[in-house]
NUPATI-831938 format. One line per 3 residues: for each residue x negated, z negated, y of N, C-alpha, C, O. Coordinates in nm, 4 decimals. Layout:
X,Z,Y,X,Z,Y,X,Z,Y,X,Z,Y ~ ...;
//
This chain:
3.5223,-3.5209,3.0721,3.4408,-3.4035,3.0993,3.5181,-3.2789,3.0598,3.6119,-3.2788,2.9801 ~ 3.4628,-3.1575,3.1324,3.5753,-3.0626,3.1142,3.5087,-2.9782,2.9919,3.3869,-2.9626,2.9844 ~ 3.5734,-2.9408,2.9249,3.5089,-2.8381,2.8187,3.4679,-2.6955,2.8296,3.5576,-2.6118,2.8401;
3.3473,-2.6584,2.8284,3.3346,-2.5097,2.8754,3.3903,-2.3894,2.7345,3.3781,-2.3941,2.6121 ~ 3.4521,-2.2917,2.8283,3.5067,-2.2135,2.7030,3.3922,-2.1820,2.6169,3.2933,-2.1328,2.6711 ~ 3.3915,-2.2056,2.4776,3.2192,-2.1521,2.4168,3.3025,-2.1026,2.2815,3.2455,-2.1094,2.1726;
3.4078,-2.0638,2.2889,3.4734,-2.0133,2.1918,3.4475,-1.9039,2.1532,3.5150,-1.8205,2.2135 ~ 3.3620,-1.8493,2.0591,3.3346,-1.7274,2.0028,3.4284,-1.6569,1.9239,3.4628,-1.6954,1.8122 ~ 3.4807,-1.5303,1.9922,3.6037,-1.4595,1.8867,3.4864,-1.3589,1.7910,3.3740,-1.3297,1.8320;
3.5423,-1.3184,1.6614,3.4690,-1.2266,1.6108,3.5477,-1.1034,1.6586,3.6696,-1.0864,1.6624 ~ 3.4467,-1.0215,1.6942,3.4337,-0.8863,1.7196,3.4764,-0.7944,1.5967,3.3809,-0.7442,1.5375 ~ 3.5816,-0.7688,1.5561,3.6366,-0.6874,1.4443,3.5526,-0.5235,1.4191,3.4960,-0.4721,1.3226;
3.5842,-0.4746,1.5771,3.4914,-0.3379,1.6146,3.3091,-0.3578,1.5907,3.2472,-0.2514,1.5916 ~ 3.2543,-0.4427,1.5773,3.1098,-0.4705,1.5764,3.0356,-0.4203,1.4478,2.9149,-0.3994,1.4362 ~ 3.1279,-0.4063,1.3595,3.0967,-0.3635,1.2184,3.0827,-0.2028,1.2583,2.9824,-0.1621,1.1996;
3.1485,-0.0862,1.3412,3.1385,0.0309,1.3426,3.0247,0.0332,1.4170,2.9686,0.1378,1.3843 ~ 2.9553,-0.0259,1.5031,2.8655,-0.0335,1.6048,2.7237,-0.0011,1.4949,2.6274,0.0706,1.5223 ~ 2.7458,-0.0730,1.3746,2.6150,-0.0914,1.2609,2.6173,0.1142,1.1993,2.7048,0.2003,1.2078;
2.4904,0.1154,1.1487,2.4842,0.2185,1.0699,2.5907,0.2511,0.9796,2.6481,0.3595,0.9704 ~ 2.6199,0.1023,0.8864,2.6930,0.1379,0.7419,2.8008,0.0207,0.7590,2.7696,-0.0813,0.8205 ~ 2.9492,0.0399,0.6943,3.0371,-0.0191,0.7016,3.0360,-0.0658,0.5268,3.0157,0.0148,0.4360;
3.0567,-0.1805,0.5120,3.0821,-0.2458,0.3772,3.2470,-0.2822,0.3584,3.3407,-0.2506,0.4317 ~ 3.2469,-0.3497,0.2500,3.3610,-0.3867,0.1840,3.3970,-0.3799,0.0395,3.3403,-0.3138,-0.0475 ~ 3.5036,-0.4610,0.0269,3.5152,-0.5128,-0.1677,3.6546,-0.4190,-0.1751,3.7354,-0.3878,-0.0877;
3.6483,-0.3953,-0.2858,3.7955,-0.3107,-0.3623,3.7963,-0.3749,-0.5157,3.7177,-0.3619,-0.6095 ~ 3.9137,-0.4461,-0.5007,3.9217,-0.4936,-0.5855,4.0410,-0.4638,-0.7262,4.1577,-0.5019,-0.7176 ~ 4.0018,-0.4111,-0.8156,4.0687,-0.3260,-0.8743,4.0612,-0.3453,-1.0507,3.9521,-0.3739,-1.1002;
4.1774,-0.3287,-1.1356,4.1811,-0.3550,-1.2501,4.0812,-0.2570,-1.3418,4.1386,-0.1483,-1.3478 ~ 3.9637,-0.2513,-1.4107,3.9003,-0.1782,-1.4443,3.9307,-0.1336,-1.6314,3.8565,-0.0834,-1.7158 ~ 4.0425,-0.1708,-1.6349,4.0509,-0.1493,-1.8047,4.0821,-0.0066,-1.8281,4.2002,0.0206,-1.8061;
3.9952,0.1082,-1.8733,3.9962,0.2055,-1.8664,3.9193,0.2797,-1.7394,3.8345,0.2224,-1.6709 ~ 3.9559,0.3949,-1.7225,3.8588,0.5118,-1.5908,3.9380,0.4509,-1.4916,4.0544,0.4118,-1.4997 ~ 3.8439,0.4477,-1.3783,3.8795,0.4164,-1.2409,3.9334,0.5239,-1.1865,3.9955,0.4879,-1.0865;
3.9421,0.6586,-1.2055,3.9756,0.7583,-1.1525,3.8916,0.8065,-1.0172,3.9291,0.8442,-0.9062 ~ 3.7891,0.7919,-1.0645,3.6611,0.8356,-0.9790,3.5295,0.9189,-1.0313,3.4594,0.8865,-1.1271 ~ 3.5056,1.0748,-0.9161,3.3758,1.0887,-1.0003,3.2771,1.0793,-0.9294,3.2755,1.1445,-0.8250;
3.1764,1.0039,-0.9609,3.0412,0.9851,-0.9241,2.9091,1.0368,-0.9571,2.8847,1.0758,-1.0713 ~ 2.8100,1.0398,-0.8504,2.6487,1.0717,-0.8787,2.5799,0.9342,-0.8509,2.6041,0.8236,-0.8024 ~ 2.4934,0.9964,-0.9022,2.3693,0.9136,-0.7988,2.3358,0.9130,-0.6773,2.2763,1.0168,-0.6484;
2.3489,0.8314,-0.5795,2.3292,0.7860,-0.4589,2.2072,0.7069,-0.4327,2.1421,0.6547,-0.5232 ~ 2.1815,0.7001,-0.3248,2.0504,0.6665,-0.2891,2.0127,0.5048,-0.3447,2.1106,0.4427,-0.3862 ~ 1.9199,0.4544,-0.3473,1.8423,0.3279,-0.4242,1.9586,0.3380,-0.5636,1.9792,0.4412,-0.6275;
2.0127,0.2283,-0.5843,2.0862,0.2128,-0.6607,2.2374,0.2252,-0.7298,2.3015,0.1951,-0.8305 ~ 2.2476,0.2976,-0.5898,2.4046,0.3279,-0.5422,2.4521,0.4067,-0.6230,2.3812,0.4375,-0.7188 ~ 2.5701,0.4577,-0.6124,2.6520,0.5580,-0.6654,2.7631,0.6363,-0.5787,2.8667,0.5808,-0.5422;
2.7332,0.7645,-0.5503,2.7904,0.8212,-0.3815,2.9511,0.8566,-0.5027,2.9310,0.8934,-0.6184 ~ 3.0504,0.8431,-0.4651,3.1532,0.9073,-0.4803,3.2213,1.0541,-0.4403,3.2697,1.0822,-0.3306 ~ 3.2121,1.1473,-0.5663,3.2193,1.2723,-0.4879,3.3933,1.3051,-0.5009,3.4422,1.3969,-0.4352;
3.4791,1.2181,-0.5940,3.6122,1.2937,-0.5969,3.6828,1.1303,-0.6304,3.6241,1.0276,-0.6645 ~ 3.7986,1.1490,-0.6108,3.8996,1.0419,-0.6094,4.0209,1.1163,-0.6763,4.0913,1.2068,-0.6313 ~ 4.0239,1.0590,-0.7827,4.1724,1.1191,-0.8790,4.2748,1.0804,-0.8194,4.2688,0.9915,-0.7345;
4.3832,1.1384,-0.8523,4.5413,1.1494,-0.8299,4.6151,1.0311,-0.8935,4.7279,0.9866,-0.8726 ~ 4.4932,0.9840,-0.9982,4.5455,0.8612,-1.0530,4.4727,0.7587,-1.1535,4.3941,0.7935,-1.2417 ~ 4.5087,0.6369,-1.1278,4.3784,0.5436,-1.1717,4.4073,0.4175,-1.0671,4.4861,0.4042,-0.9735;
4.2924,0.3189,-1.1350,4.3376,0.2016,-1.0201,4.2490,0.1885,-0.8835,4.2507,0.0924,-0.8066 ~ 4.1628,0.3203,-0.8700,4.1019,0.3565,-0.7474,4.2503,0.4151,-0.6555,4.2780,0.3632,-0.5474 ~ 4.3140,0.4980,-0.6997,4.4256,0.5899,-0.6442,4.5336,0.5240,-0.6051,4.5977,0.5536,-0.5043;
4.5693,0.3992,-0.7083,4.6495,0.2933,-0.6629,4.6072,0.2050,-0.5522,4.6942,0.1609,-0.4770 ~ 4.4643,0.1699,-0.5315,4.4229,0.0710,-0.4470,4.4369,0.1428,-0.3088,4.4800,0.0775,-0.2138 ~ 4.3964,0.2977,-0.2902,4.4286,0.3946,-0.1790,4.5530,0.3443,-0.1315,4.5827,0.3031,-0.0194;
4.6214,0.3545,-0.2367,4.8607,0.3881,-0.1868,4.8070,0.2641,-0.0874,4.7589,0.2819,0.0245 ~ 4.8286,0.1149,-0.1632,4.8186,-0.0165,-0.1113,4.7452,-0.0171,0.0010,4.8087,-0.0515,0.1007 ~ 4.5827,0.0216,0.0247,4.5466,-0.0142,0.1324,4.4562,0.0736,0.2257,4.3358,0.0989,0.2297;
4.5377,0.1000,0.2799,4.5243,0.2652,0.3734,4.3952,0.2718,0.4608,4.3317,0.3759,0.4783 ~ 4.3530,0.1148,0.5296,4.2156,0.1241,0.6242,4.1189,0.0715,0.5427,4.0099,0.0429,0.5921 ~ 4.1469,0.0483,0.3890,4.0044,0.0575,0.3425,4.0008,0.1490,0.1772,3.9841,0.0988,0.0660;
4.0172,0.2585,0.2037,4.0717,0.3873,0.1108,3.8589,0.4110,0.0905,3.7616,0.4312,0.1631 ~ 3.8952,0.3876,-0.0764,3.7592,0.4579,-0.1162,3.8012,0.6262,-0.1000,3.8984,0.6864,-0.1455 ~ 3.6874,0.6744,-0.0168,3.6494,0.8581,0.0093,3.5578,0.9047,-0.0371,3.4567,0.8386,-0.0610;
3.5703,1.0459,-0.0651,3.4584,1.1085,-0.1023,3.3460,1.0530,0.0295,3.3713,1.0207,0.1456 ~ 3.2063,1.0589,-0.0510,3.0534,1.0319,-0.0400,3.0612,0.8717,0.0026,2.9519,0.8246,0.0341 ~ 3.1540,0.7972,0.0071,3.1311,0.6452,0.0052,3.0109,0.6249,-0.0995,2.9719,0.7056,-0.1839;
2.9569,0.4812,-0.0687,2.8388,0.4645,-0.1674,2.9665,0.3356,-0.2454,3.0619,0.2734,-0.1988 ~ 2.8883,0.3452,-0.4104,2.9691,0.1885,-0.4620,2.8221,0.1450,-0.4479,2.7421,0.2298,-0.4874 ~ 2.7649,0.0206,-0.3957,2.6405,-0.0573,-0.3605,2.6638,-0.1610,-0.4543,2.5632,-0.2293,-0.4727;
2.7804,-0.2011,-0.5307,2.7455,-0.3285,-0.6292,2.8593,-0.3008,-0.7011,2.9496,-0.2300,-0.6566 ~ 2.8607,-0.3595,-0.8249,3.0296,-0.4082,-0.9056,3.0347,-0.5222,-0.9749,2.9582,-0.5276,-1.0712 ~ 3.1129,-0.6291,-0.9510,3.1161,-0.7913,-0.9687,2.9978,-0.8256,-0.9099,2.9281,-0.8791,-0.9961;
2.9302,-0.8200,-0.7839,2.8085,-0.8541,-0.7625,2.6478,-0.8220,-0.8201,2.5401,-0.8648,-0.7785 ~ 2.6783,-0.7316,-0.9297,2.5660,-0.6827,-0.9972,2.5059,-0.5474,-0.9113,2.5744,-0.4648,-0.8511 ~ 2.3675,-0.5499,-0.9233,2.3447,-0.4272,-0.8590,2.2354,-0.3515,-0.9998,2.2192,-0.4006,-1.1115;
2.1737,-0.2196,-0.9449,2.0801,-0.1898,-1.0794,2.1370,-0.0598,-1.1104,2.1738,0.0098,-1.0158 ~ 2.1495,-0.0166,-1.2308,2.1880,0.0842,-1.3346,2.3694,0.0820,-1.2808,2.4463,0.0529,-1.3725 ~ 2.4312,0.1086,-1.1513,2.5198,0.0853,-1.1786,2.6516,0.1794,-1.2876,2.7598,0.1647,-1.2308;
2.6628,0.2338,-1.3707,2.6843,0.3447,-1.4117,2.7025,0.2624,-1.5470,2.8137,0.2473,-1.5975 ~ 2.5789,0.2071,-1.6055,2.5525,0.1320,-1.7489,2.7269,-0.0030,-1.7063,2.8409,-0.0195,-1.7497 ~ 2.6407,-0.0592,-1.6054,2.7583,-0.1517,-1.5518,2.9095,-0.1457,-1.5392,2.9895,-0.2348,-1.5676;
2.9351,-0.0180,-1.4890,3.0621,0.0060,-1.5070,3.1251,0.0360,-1.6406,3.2457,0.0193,-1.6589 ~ 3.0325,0.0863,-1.7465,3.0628,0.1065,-1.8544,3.0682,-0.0338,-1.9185,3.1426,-0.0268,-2.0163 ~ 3.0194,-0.1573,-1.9026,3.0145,-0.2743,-1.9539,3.1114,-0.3239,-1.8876,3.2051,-0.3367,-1.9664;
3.1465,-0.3665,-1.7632,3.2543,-0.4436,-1.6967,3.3825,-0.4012,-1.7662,3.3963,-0.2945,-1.8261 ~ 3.4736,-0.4943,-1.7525,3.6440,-0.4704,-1.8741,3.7136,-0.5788,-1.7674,3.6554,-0.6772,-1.7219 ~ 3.8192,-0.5481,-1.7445,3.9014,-0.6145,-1.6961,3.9048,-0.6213,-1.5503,3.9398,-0.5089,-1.5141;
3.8870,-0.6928,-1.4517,3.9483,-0.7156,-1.3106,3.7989,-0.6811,-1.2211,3.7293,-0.7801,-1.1983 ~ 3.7635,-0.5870,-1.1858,3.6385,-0.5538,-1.1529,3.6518,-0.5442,-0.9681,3.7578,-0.5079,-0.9170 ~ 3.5538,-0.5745,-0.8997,3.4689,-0.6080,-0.7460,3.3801,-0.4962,-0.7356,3.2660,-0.5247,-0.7719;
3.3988,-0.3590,-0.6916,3.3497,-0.2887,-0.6293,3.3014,-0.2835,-0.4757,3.3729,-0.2412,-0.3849 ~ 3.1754,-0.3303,-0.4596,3.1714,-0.3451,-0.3211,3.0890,-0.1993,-0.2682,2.9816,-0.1556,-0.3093 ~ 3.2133,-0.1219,-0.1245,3.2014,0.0060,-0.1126,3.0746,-0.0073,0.0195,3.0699,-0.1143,0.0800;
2.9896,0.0895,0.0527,2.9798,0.1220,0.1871,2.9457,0.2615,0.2323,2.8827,0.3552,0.1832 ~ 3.0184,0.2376,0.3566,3.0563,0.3954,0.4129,2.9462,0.4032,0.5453,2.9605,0.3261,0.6402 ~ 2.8553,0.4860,0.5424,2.7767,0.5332,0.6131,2.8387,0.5956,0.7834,2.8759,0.7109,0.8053;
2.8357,0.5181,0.8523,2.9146,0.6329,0.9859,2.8140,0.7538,1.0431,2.8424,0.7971,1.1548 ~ 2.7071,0.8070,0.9796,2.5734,0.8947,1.0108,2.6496,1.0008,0.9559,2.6013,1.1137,0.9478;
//
């Protein structure tokens, strides 16, 4: 029997099609990230400035199409959501910032 093509490619572009674009940055947190933040909507934290240096600024150099920007939201860190602010002050060592960028 012949096989019908039913091969589903993922759609890479399908993610810009959505309201909000996600993603993880994964970054050494021992000390300031070199980021300043507010409060963002539910639980979030909108990013209003990105330092010149830090392991946010380093993760930029390295990876150019997923560069934390000003008003990105951070929506979690190591998977925790909540107070994120208390959280970042508790997390030490190899920290999971998961970003999302609003295309509105």
């Amino acid at each position: 029997a012949a096989k019908t093509d039913q091969v589903k490619t993922v759609d890479v572009a399908a993610k810009t099609d959505q309201a909000n674009q996600d993603w993880e940055v994964h970054v050494d947190g021992a000390g300031e990230l070199g980021l300043d933040v507010v409060p963002g909507e539910g639980h979030s934290l909108r990013v209003t400035r990105v330092k010149k240096q830090g392991p946010i600024h380093k993760w930029n150099e390295a990876n150019k199409s997923a560069e934390v920007q000003c008003n990105d939201m951070i929506i979690s860190v190591n998977g925790k959501v909540g107070d994120l602010l208390e959280v970042l002050k508790a997390e030490k060592g190899k920290m999971v910032l998961t970003i999302r960028r609003s295309s509105e």
